[in-house]
N, C-alpha and C positions, 0 to 999 in steps of 0.2 A: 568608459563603460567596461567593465569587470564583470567574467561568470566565470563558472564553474561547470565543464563538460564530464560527463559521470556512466561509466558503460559496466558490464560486471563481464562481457564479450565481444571482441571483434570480429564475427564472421566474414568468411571471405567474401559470401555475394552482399554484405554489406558495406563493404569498401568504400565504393565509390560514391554510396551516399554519406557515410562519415569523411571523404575526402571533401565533398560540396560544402559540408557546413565548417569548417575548418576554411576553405575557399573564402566562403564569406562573411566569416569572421573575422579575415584579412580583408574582405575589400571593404569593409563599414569601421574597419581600425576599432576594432573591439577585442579587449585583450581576453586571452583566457588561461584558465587553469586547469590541466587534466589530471582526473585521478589517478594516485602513480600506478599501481596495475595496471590497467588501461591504457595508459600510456607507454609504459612498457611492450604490449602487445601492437604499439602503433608504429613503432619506431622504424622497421623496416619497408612496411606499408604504405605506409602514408606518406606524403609532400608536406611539410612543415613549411611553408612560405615566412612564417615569424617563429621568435625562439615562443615557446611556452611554459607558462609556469606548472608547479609540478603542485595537486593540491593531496593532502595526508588524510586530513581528516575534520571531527567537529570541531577541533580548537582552531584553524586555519579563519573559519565561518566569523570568530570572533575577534578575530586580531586585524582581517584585512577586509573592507568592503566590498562587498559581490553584490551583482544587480540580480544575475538571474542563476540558478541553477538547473545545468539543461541535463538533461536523461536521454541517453540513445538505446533503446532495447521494446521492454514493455511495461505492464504493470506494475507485475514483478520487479524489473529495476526499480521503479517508483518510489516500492516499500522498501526495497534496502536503501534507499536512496537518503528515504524519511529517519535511519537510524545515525545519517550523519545530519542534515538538515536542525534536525530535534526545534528548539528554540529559537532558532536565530532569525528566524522570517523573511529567510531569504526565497522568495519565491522561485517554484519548481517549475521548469517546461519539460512537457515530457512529448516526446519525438518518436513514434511508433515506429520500430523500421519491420515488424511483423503484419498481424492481422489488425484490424480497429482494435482498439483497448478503452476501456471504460476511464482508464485515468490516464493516460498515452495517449494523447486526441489528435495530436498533431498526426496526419500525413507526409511517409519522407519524402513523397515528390511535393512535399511544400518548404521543404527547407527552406529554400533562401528567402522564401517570402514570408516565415513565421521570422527569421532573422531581421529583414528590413522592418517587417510591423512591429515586432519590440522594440529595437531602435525609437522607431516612430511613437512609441505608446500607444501603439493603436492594440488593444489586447483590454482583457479584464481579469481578475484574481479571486476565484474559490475560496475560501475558508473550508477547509474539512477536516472535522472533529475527529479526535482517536480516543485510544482508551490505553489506562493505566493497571499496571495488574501491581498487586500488594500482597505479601508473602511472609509469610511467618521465618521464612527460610530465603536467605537471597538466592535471586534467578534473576538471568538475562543481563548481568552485570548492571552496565549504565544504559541499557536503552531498557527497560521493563516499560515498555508502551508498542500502544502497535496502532496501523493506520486503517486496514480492513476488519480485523478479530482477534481474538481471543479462542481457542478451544481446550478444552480436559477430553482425551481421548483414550480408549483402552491402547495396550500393544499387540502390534503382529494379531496373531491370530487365537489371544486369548478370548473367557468369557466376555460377558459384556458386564460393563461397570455399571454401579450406582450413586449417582451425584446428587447429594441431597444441599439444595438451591434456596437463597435466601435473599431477598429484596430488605432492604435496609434493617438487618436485622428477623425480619417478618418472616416465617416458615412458608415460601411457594409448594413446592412440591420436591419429591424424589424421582430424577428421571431413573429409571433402569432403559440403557441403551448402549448404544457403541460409545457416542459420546456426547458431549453438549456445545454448542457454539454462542458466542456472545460478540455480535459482531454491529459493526457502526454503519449508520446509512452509508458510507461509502463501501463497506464490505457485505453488505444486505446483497448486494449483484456479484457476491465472491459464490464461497465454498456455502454458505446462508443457503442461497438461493438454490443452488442444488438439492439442499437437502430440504428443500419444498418452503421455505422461508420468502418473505413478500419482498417487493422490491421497494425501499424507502428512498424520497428524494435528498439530497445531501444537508441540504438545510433545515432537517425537518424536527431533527432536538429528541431522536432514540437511539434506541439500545434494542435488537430485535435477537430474542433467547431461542436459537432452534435447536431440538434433538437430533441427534445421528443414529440416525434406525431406532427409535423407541421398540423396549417391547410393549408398552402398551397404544394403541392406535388410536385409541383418545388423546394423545397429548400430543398438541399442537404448537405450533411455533406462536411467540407473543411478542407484543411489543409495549416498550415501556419507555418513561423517561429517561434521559441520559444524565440527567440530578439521582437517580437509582445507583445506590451501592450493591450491587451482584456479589453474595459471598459463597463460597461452595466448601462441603466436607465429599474426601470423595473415599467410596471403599468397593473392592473386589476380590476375586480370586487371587491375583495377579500380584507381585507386591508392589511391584512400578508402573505407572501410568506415564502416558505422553499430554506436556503443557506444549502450545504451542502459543505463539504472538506473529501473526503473517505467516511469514516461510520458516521463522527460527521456531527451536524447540527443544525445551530440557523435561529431563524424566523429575517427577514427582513421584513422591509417598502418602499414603495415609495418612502419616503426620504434617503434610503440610497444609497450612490452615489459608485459604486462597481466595481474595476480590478482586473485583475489577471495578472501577471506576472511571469517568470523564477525565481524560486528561488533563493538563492544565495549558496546554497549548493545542496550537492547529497546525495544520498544514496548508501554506498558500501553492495554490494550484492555478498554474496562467492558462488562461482561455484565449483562442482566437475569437475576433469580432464576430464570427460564424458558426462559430460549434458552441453548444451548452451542451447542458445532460440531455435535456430532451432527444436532440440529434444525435446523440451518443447513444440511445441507448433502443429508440428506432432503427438507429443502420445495425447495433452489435447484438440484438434481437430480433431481428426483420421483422420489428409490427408494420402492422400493413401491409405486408408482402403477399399478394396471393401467388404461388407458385405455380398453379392451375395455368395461371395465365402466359409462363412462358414457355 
Protein backbone atom coordinates (compact mmCIF):
# COMPACT_ATOMS: atom_id res chain seq x y z
CA UNK A 1 0.00 0.00 0.00
CA UNK A 2 1.16 3.42 -1.36
CA UNK A 3 -0.15 7.09 -0.45
CA UNK A 4 0.69 10.30 -0.76
CA UNK A 5 0.92 12.70 2.53
CA UNK A 6 0.19 16.46 1.37
CA UNK A 7 0.32 19.46 3.93
CA UNK A 8 0.90 23.33 2.48
CA UNK A 9 2.07 23.90 6.59
CA UNK A 10 3.61 22.33 9.52
CA UNK A 11 2.64 24.13 12.66
CA UNK A 12 4.22 23.47 15.71
CA UNK A 13 1.21 22.57 17.86
CA UNK A 14 0.62 20.29 15.11
CA UNK A 15 3.56 18.16 15.41
CA UNK A 16 2.80 15.62 17.16
CA UNK A 17 -0.21 14.78 15.49
CA UNK A 18 1.65 14.61 12.08
CA UNK A 19 4.40 12.69 14.07
CA UNK A 20 1.28 9.78 15.01
CA UNK A 21 0.39 9.35 11.54
CA UNK A 22 3.91 8.99 10.17
CA UNK A 23 3.96 6.38 13.41
CA UNK A 24 1.55 4.52 11.89
CA UNK A 25 2.28 4.42 8.82
CA UNK A 26 5.37 2.59 9.88
CA UNK A 27 3.63 0.25 12.19
CA UNK A 28 0.90 -1.07 9.25
CA UNK A 29 4.13 -1.05 6.75
CA UNK A 30 2.44 1.44 4.37
CA UNK A 31 4.90 3.15 2.38
CA UNK A 32 4.57 6.80 1.57
CA UNK A 33 5.37 9.80 -0.27
CA UNK A 34 5.59 13.34 1.04
CA UNK A 35 5.12 16.48 -0.88
CA UNK A 36 8.58 17.92 -1.18
CA UNK A 37 7.73 21.37 0.67
CA UNK A 38 6.42 19.72 3.27
CA UNK A 39 8.69 17.55 3.60
CA UNK A 40 11.29 19.83 3.57
CA UNK A 41 9.67 21.62 6.59
CA UNK A 42 9.56 18.15 8.41
CA UNK A 43 12.93 17.15 8.30
CA UNK A 44 14.09 18.65 11.62
CA UNK A 45 10.83 17.80 13.41
CA UNK A 46 9.81 14.89 12.76
CA UNK A 47 11.18 11.03 13.67
CA UNK A 48 11.39 9.40 10.14
CA UNK A 49 11.36 5.73 11.54
CA UNK A 50 11.37 4.56 7.38
CA UNK A 51 13.15 6.54 4.59
CA UNK A 52 10.24 8.40 2.58
CA UNK A 53 9.60 9.04 -0.89
CA UNK A 54 9.63 12.55 -2.01
CA UNK A 55 6.26 13.12 -4.29
CA UNK A 56 6.53 16.45 -7.00
CA UNK A 57 3.59 16.66 -8.47
CA UNK A 58 0.58 15.38 -10.98
CA UNK A 59 2.85 13.56 -13.18
CA UNK A 60 4.25 11.46 -10.18
CA UNK A 61 0.07 10.33 -9.79
CA UNK A 62 0.48 8.79 -13.07
CA UNK A 63 3.58 6.99 -13.40
CA UNK A 64 3.49 5.22 -9.78
CA UNK A 65 0.45 3.64 -8.08
CA UNK A 66 -1.09 5.39 -4.93
CA UNK A 67 -3.95 4.03 -2.82
CA UNK A 68 -4.86 7.07 -1.06
CA UNK A 69 -3.95 10.65 -1.00
CA UNK A 70 -3.92 12.01 2.69
CA UNK A 71 -4.34 15.83 3.41
CA UNK A 72 -3.16 17.20 6.84
CA UNK A 73 -4.51 20.90 7.38
CA UNK A 74 -8.20 21.76 6.21
CA UNK A 75 -10.43 22.39 3.46
CA UNK A 76 -8.52 24.56 1.96
CA UNK A 77 -5.65 22.03 1.66
CA UNK A 78 -8.18 19.91 0.05
CA UNK A 79 -8.59 22.23 -2.86
CA UNK A 80 -5.11 22.76 -3.51
CA UNK A 81 -4.67 19.37 -3.08
CA UNK A 82 -7.38 18.74 -5.95
CA UNK A 83 -4.99 20.80 -8.44
CA UNK A 84 -2.42 17.94 -8.18
CA UNK A 85 -4.99 15.06 -7.76
CA UNK A 86 -6.96 16.43 -11.11
CA UNK A 87 -7.73 13.04 -13.03
CA UNK A 88 -5.97 10.29 -11.67
CA UNK A 89 -8.77 8.98 -9.11
CA UNK A 90 -6.66 8.61 -6.63
CA UNK A 91 -8.77 8.97 -3.64
CA UNK A 92 -8.45 11.87 -1.16
CA UNK A 93 -8.47 11.59 2.90
CA UNK A 94 -8.46 14.58 4.42
CA UNK A 95 -7.34 14.85 8.14
CA UNK A 96 -8.55 18.10 9.84
CA UNK A 97 -5.97 19.03 12.37
CA UNK A 98 -8.08 22.46 12.86
CA UNK A 99 -11.83 23.08 13.50
CA UNK A 100 -14.53 20.25 11.80
CA UNK A 101 -14.29 21.04 8.03
CA UNK A 102 -17.04 20.16 5.47
CA UNK A 103 -14.48 18.18 3.37
CA UNK A 104 -11.57 17.43 6.09
CA UNK A 105 -13.85 15.00 8.24
CA UNK A 106 -11.41 13.20 9.64
CA UNK A 107 -10.76 14.07 13.38
CA UNK A 108 -6.69 14.07 14.39
CA UNK A 109 -7.38 12.37 17.49
CA UNK A 110 -8.58 9.57 15.09
CA UNK A 111 -5.57 9.25 13.20
CA UNK A 112 -4.45 6.02 13.70
CA UNK A 113 -7.63 4.64 13.49
CA UNK A 114 -8.68 6.38 10.16
CA UNK A 115 -5.10 4.54 9.19
CA UNK A 116 -5.93 0.99 10.32
CA UNK A 117 -9.67 1.44 8.71
CA UNK A 118 -8.29 2.19 5.29
CA UNK A 119 -5.90 -0.62 5.50
CA UNK A 120 -9.03 -2.54 6.42
CA UNK A 121 -11.32 -1.11 3.62
CA UNK A 122 -13.54 -0.31 6.12
CA UNK A 123 -14.26 3.55 4.63
CA UNK A 124 -16.42 4.67 1.56
CA UNK A 125 -15.58 7.29 -1.41
CA UNK A 126 -17.65 10.56 -2.39
CA UNK A 127 -17.64 11.44 -5.97
CA UNK A 128 -17.71 15.37 -5.94
CA UNK A 129 -18.33 17.17 -8.99
CA UNK A 130 -16.20 20.52 -10.01
CA UNK A 131 -16.33 22.94 -12.52
CA UNK A 132 -14.48 23.90 -15.54
CA UNK A 133 -13.85 27.47 -16.53
CA UNK A 134 -13.30 28.36 -20.57
CA UNK A 135 -11.56 31.46 -21.80
CA UNK A 136 -11.12 33.15 -24.71
CA UNK A 137 -7.70 34.08 -23.23
CA UNK A 138 -5.79 31.30 -21.26
CA UNK A 139 -5.87 31.43 -17.41
CA UNK A 140 -4.91 29.30 -14.55
CA UNK A 141 -2.48 27.38 -16.75
CA UNK A 142 -3.31 23.55 -16.48
CA UNK A 143 -5.60 23.29 -13.72
CA UNK A 144 -8.54 25.84 -15.10
CA UNK A 145 -11.01 23.76 -12.82
CA UNK A 146 -12.07 24.17 -9.46
CA UNK A 147 -13.68 22.05 -6.64
CA UNK A 148 -15.84 24.63 -4.42
CA UNK A 149 -16.41 27.74 -7.21
CA UNK A 150 -15.95 29.90 -9.68
CA UNK A 151 -16.29 33.73 -8.98
CA UNK A 152 -15.92 37.38 -11.30
CA UNK A 153 -15.39 39.83 -8.72
CA UNK A 154 -14.71 43.66 -8.81
CA UNK A 155 -11.09 44.86 -7.17
CA UNK A 156 -10.15 46.52 -3.92
CA UNK A 157 -12.27 49.10 -3.44
CA UNK A 158 -13.58 49.98 -6.88
CA UNK A 159 -17.34 50.53 -8.14
CA UNK A 160 -19.28 47.53 -8.43
CA UNK A 161 -19.30 45.50 -11.78
CA UNK A 162 -21.80 44.39 -14.23
CA UNK A 163 -21.91 40.66 -15.28
CA UNK A 164 -24.18 40.11 -17.89
CA UNK A 165 -24.98 36.08 -17.43
CA UNK A 166 -26.02 33.52 -19.94
CA UNK A 167 -27.43 29.84 -19.40
CA UNK A 168 -26.63 27.95 -22.61
CA UNK A 169 -26.36 30.55 -24.67
CA UNK A 170 -29.95 32.08 -23.30
CA UNK A 171 -29.93 35.77 -21.93
CA UNK A 172 -30.48 35.23 -17.77
CA UNK A 173 -30.06 38.52 -16.46
CA UNK A 174 -27.36 41.45 -15.77
CA UNK A 175 -26.25 41.27 -12.18
CA UNK A 176 -24.90 44.81 -11.23
CA UNK A 177 -23.00 43.90 -7.88
CA UNK A 178 -19.83 43.26 -6.12
CA UNK A 179 -19.68 40.23 -7.90
CA UNK A 180 -21.11 36.90 -8.93
CA UNK A 181 -20.47 33.28 -7.71
CA UNK A 182 -20.92 29.95 -9.48
CA UNK A 183 -20.30 27.32 -7.17
CA UNK A 184 -20.89 23.40 -7.04
CA UNK A 185 -22.97 21.65 -4.37
CA UNK A 186 -19.68 20.91 -2.73
CA UNK A 187 -18.85 24.81 -2.48
CA UNK A 188 -22.85 25.74 -1.96
CA UNK A 189 -21.53 25.53 2.02
CA UNK A 190 -18.25 27.67 0.91
CA UNK A 191 -18.20 31.55 0.06
CA UNK A 192 -22.13 30.64 -1.80
CA UNK A 193 -23.40 30.20 1.39
CA UNK A 194 -22.35 33.32 2.92
CA UNK A 195 -23.50 35.40 0.63
CA UNK A 196 -27.05 34.01 1.38
CA UNK A 197 -26.85 31.02 -1.26
CA UNK A 198 -28.73 27.46 -0.17
CA UNK A 199 -27.06 24.58 1.02
CA UNK A 200 -27.10 21.75 -1.90
CA UNK A 201 -26.42 18.16 -1.06
CA UNK A 202 -23.17 16.78 -2.88
CA UNK A 203 -24.85 14.52 -5.20
CA UNK A 204 -27.47 16.40 -6.21
CA UNK A 205 -26.50 17.32 -10.05
CA UNK A 206 -26.15 21.69 -9.68
CA UNK A 207 -24.76 24.64 -10.18
CA UNK A 208 -26.11 27.30 -7.48
CA UNK A 209 -25.42 31.24 -9.24
CA UNK A 210 -25.32 33.66 -6.19
CA UNK A 211 -24.69 37.55 -6.29
CA UNK A 212 -22.17 39.35 -4.05
CA UNK A 213 -24.10 42.39 -2.69
CA UNK A 214 -26.53 42.96 -5.61
CA UNK A 215 -27.56 46.38 -6.17
CA UNK A 216 -30.87 45.20 -6.85
CA UNK A 217 -32.57 43.21 -3.77
CA UNK A 218 -34.75 41.28 -6.08
CA UNK A 219 -32.05 39.06 -7.46
CA UNK A 220 -31.80 36.10 -5.81
CA UNK A 221 -29.40 33.30 -5.71
CA UNK A 222 -30.63 30.13 -8.22
CA UNK A 223 -30.07 26.95 -8.93
CA UNK A 224 -29.61 25.07 -12.02
CA UNK A 225 -28.41 22.13 -13.75
CA UNK A 226 -24.90 21.25 -13.87
CA UNK A 227 -25.54 19.95 -17.82
CA UNK A 228 -25.78 24.28 -17.88
CA UNK A 229 -23.18 26.17 -19.80
CA UNK A 230 -22.64 29.66 -17.48
CA UNK A 231 -21.33 32.09 -19.87
CA UNK A 232 -20.46 35.76 -18.75
CA UNK A 233 -19.54 39.24 -20.42
CA UNK A 234 -18.25 41.42 -17.77
CA UNK A 235 -17.95 45.34 -17.71
CA UNK A 236 -17.15 48.32 -15.25
CA UNK A 237 -15.48 51.39 -14.17
CA UNK A 238 -12.40 49.45 -13.34
CA UNK A 239 -10.33 48.06 -16.36
CA UNK A 240 -9.40 44.72 -14.38
CA UNK A 241 -11.62 42.61 -12.46
CA UNK A 242 -10.60 39.49 -10.19
CA UNK A 243 -11.42 35.61 -11.78
CA UNK A 244 -11.07 33.39 -9.08
CA UNK A 245 -11.20 29.27 -9.01
CA UNK A 246 -11.23 28.20 -5.05
CA UNK A 247 -8.34 30.25 -3.50
CA UNK A 248 -6.36 30.98 -6.88
CA UNK A 249 -7.00 34.06 -8.99
CA UNK A 250 -6.03 35.99 -12.10
CA UNK A 251 -7.22 39.46 -13.16
CA UNK A 252 -9.41 39.63 -16.27
CA UNK A 253 -10.65 42.33 -18.84
CA UNK A 254 -13.48 43.25 -20.60
CA UNK A 255 -12.17 41.38 -23.40
CA UNK A 256 -12.25 38.22 -21.86
CA UNK A 257 -15.00 36.33 -23.02
CA UNK A 258 -15.73 33.62 -19.89
CA UNK A 259 -17.88 29.88 -19.05
CA UNK A 260 -18.01 27.76 -16.74
CA UNK A 261 -18.96 24.36 -17.17
CA UNK A 262 -19.13 20.55 -15.42
CA UNK A 263 -16.10 19.24 -15.33
CA UNK A 264 -15.09 16.25 -16.90
CA UNK A 265 -13.87 14.49 -13.81
CA UNK A 266 -14.60 14.23 -9.90
CA UNK A 267 -13.07 14.29 -7.09
CA UNK A 268 -12.96 10.94 -4.88
CA UNK A 269 -13.37 12.03 -1.37
CA UNK A 270 -12.79 8.87 1.57
CA UNK A 271 -15.35 8.74 4.23
CA UNK A 272 -15.16 7.10 7.50
CA UNK A 273 -17.83 4.36 8.18
CA UNK A 274 -19.42 7.19 10.64
CA UNK A 275 -19.25 10.45 9.11
CA UNK A 276 -21.37 11.55 5.87
CA UNK A 277 -22.44 14.93 5.00
CA UNK A 278 -25.34 14.75 7.02
CA UNK A 279 -23.10 14.60 10.23
CA UNK A 280 -20.79 17.06 8.78
CA UNK A 281 -22.78 19.44 8.29
CA UNK A 282 -25.07 19.26 11.79
CA UNK A 283 -21.84 19.36 13.91
CA UNK A 284 -20.04 22.48 11.32
CA UNK A 285 -23.55 24.11 11.67
CA UNK A 286 -25.00 23.17 14.99
CA UNK A 287 -28.48 22.31 13.69
CA UNK A 288 -30.15 21.24 16.48
CA UNK A 289 -28.24 22.89 18.98
CA UNK A 290 -30.33 24.90 21.43
CA UNK A 291 -27.74 26.87 23.21
CA UNK A 292 -30.40 28.16 25.68
CA UNK A 293 -29.94 24.90 27.14
CA UNK A 294 -26.31 25.15 28.16
Amino acid sequence: MQVVVFSKLAKEEDLPHIQELFDVLHDENITSYVHAPFLHQLRDNIQLRRDVGVFEGYLDLTVKKFDFFITLGGDGTILEAFTYVRNSEVPVVGINLGRLGFLASIEKKRIREAIILLKRGMYTVEERGSIYLESNFPLFDETPFALNDCTLLKRDTSSMITVHTYINGAYLNSYWADGIIVATPTGSTGYSLSCGGPVIFPDSGNFVITPVAPHNLNVRPIVISDDSIVSFEIEGRAENFLCTLDSRFEMVTAAHQLAVRKNDFKLKLVQLYDIGFLETIRNKLAWGVDTRNY
